[in-house]
N, C-alpha and C positions, 0 to 999 in steps of 0.2 A: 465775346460774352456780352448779353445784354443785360443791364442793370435797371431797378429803380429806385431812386436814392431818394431817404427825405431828411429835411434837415430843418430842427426847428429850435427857434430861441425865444426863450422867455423872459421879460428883463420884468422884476414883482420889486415895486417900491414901496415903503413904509408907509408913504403918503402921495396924497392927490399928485399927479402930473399934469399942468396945465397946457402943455403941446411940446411937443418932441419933433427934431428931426434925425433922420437916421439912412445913413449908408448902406448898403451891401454889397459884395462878391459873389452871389450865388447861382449863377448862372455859368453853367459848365463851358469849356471852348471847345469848338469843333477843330480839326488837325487831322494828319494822316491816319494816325492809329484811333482816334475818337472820335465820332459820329453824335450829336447829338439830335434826339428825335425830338423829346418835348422838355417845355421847359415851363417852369409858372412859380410864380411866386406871391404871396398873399401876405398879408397884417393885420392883426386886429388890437384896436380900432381901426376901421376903416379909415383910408388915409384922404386927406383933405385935397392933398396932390402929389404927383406921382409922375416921375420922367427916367428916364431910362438914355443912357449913353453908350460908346465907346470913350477908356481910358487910353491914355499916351501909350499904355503896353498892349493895347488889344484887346484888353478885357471888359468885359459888361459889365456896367454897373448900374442897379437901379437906387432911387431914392426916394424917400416916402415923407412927407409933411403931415402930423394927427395935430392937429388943432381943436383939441376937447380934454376935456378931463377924464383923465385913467389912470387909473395905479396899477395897472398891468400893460406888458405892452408885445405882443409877440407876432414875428415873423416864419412862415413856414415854407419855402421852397422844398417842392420836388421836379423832380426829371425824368427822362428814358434817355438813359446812354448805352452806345454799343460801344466798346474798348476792342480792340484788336492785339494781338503779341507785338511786341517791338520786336527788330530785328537787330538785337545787337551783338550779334554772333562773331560781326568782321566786324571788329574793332579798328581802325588806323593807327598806325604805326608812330607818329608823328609825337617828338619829344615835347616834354611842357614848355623846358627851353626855345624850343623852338615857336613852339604856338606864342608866348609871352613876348617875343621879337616881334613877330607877325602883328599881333596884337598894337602894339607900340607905334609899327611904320601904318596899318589899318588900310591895308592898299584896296581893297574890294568894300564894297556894299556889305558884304554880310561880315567881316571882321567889322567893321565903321560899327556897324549895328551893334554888336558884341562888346564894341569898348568899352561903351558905358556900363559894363555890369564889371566891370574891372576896378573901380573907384569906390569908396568909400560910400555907405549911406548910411541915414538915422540909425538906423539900428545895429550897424556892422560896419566897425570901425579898425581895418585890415591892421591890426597893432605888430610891433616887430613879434611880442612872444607868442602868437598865435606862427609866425612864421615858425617859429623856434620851433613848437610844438609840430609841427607837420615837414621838419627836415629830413627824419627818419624813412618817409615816405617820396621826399623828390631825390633824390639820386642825379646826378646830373645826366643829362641826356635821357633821363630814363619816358617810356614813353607816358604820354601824357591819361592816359584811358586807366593803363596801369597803377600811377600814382596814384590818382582818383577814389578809383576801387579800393584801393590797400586804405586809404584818410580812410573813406565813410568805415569799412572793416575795423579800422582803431578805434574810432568815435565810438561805433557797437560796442565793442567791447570794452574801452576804459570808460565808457560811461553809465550812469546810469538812469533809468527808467524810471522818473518818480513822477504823479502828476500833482499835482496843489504844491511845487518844491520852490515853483520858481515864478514870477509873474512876468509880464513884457519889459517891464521898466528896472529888471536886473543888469546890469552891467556883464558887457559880454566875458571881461577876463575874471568876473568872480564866477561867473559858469565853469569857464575852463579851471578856474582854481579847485570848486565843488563835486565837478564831475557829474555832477545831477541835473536831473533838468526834463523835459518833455520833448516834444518835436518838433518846435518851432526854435530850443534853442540849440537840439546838435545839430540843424538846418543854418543858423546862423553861424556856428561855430564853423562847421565843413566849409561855406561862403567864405568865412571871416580867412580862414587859412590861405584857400585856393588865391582870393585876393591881395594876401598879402605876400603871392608869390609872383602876382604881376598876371594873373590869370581872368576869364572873364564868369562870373558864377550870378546864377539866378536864384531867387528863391520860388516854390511852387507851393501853393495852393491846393488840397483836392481832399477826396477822402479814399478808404479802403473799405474794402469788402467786410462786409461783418462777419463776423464770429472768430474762432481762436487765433487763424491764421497769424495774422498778423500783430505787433503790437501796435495801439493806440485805436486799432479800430472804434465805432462807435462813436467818432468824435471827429470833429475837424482835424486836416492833417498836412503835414506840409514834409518836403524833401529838397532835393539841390537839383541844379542843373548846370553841367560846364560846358563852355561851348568848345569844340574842335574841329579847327578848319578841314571842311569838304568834307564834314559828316554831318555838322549842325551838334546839335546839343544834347549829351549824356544825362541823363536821370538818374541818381543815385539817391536811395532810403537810407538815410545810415542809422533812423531808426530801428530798422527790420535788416539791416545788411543785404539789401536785394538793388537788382536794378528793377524799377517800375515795372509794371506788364498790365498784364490782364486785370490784376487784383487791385490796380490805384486808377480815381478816378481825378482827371485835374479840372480844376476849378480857373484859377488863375495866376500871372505869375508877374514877378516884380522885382525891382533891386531887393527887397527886404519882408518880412512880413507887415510894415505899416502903409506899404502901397495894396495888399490885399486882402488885409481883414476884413475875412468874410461878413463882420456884423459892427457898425460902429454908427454910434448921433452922439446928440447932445439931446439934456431935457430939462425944461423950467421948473422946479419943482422935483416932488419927489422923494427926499432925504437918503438915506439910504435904498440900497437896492440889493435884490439876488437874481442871479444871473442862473439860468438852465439852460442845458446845451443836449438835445437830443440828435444822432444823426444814425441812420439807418441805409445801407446798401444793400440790397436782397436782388441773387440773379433772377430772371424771367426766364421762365421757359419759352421756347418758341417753336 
């Protein structure tokens, strides 16, 4: 499926901003099942300077310097992505027990790789009751794919869907306390669990197809991912109870969401501010 995705942010301050810098995520990753064709990203004001990297995870990041006075300040990326179906039909057999040993001794390249998403970050701090919470789901020996599936399936359902509930700087166990939250925090919570099982989870980046489909679409979006050895790494929504496909488009991905928020600076000036988030995914014919 081809996509054109736009994604724009407005940050509208009370008062003058005398220069701003600012971060972004917004440039999509290329991977087996994602293609991307184009990609652009713009600011206005026109930005003073302007440099584009790779992150430690892979990811793009560009960064923009306005050194002028505005009391508005907005970024708009769009792209052409082609998404393909995952094929996650043969799942591996392979217990969580099992993979959390592996994990531990990290005998290969790509377990090495994976470890590090088994520890603790800013955001997700593997606490014993998030263990507690996600017991019902690992069964010993049981397999690893399985358990997975069943968490996000709980998280859907005992949670709920609120947005303006919750901000980034909530503390993760008052989430699990509330049950509410958006999808950066049953992303963190599902992470927070798998991790405090000795397992290695990612957080993801991206957005969804617009219209009813999905929940959260129209908006930036984020999901999980667990890694298992000699498959690589599972996608799980456990806002939408799905495994990713066609319909999710990823952006980038990290221990946590503050390695990839999508839009982040600092600015001199200012006083208050309001923030708008428009994001739009519309297939292309072809």
């Amino acid at each position: 499926m081809l996509y054109h995705a736009t994604h724009v942010t407005r940050y509208l301050y009370e008062a003058p901003v005398s220069q701003c810098l600012s971060e972004v995520h917004l440039t999509p990753r290329s991977f087996a099942t994602q293609v991307v064709h184009e990609s652009n990203i713009t600011v206005d004001p026109p930005p003073t300077t302007r440099e584009q990297r790779v992150d430690y995870f892979g990811n793009q990041v560009t960064t923009f310097g306005v050194f002028q006075m505005h009391d508005r300040f907005t970024t708009t990326a769009t792209s052409l992505v082609e998404v393909a179906p995952r094929n996650d039909a043969a799942l591996p057999d392979i217990s969580w027990n099992q993979v959390r040993e592996l994990l531990i001794r990290h005998p290969d390249e790509e377990s090495l790789e994976a470890y590090e998403f088994a520890f603790d970050s800013p955001f997700v701090e593997a606490h014993p009751r998030l263990a507690q919470y996600g017991n019902s789901c690992f069964a010993d020996n049981r397999s690893l794919a399985d358990a997975a599936i069943e968490l996000s399936t709980r998280i859907h359902k005992e949670f709920k869907y609120q947005p303006n509930s919750t901000d980034i700087d909530i503390p993760l166990l008052k989430v699990l306390e509330q049950r509410r939250g958006v999808c950066q925090d049953f992303a963190h919570i599902m992470i927070g669990v798998l991790r405090a099982k000795g397992l290695a989870a990612r957080y993801v980046s991206g957005y969804l197809k617009s219209g009813t489909e999905f929940q959260g679409a129209e908006a930036s979006h984020a999901w999980v991912a667990v890694f298992i050895p000699a498959y690589g790494w599972l996608h799980l929504d456990p806002t939408n109870n799905v495994i990713p496909s066609e319909g999710h488009i990823t952006l980038a991905w990290g221990r946590d969401y503050g390695d990839v928020t999508p839009v982040k600076g600092i600015a001199l000036g200012g006083g208050d501010q309001k923030v708008q988030v428009e994001v739009r995914v519309e297939p292309v014919e072809q």
